[in-house]
C-alpha positions in Angstrom: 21.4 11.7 -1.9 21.6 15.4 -2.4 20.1 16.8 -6.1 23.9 17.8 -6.8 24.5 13.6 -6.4 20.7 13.1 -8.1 22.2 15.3 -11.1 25.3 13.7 -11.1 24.1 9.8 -10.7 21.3 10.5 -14.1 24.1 12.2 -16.3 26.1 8.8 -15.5 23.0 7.0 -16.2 22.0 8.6 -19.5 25.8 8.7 -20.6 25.9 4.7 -19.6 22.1 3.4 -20.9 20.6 6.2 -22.6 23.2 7.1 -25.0 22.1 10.7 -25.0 20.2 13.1 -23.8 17.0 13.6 -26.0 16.5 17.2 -27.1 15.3 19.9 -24.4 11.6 20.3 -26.2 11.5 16.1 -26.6 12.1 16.1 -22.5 9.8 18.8 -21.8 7.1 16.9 -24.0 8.1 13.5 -21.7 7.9 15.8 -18.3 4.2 16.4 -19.0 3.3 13.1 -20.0 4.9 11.9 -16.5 3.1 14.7 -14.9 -0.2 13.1 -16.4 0.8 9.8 -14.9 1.4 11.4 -11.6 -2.0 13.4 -11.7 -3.6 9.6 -12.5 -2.3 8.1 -9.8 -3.3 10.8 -6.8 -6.7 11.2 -8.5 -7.5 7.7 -8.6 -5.6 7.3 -4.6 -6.9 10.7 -3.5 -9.7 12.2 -5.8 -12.6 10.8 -6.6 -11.9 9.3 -9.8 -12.1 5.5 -9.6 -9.0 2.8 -11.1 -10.1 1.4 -14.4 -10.0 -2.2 -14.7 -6.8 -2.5 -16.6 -4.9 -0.5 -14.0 -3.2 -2.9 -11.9 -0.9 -1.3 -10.0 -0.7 2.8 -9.2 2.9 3.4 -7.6 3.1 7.0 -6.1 6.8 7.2 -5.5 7.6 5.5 -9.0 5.4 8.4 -11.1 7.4 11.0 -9.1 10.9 9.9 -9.4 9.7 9.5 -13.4 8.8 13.3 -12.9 12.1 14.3 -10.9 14.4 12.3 -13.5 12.8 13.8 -16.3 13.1 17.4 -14.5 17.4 16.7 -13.8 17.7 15.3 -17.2 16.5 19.0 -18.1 18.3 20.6 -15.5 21.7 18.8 -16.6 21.2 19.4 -20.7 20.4 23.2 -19.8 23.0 23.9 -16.9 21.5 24.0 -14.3 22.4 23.2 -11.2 19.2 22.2 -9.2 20.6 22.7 -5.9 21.1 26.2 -6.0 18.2 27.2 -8.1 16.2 25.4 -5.3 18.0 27.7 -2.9 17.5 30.7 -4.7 13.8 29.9 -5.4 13.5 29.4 -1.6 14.7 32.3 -0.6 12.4 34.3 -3.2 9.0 32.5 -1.9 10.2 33.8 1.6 10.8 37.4 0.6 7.5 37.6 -1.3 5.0 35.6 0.9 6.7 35.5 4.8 3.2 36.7 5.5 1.2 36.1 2.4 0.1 32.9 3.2 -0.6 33.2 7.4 -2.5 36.3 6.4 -5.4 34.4 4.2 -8.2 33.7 5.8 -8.9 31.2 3.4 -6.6 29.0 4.9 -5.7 29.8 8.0 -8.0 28.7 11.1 -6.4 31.0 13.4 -7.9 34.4 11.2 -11.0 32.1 10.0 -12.1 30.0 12.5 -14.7 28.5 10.1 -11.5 26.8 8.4 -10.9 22.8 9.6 
């Protein structure tokens, strides 16, 4: 599935089940609630913050499609057309930091050996 098909496949959705879109700020509000539940779940799989007792299940995938279907459902109410802002954003990171980030020492073993 490309993110034109993604973008495509949730304004069909929305249009079918959702009736409509709810407004941009009510969407951004949802994004960072389903940015919290993502941040649960790799805290509690990869942090060291323990499942509470309720918790039964903690599904990875599941909290970051919730966050990518929130972010089209922006994306498609604003305009935008994910693909080529992807592209674009791309192409920016590799103008700014083609050496940024193999020149920091504080990441990269081969200029700080110290590094793991």
């Amino acid at each position: 599935m490309t993110l034109n098909d993604a973008q495509r496949i949730v304004d069909e959705w929305i249009k079918s089940y959702g009736v409509k879109y709810f407004s941009e700020l009510s969407n951004l509000a949802i994004l960072t609630e389903e940015v919290g539940e993502l941040a649960r779940v790799i805290v509690r799989t990869y942090g060291e913050q323990s499942s509470k007792a309720n918790e039964t299940e903690l599904n990875l995938a599941d909290e970051m499609a919730d966050v990518l279907f929130v972010l089209i459902c922006l994306a498609n109410q604003t305009g935008i057309d994910l693909s080529d802002a992807l592209k674009k954003n791309i192409q920016k990171k590799t103008e700014r930091d083609k050496t940024r980030h193999l020149n920091n020492p504080k990441i990269n073993p081969k200029i700080n050996p110290k590094i793991i």
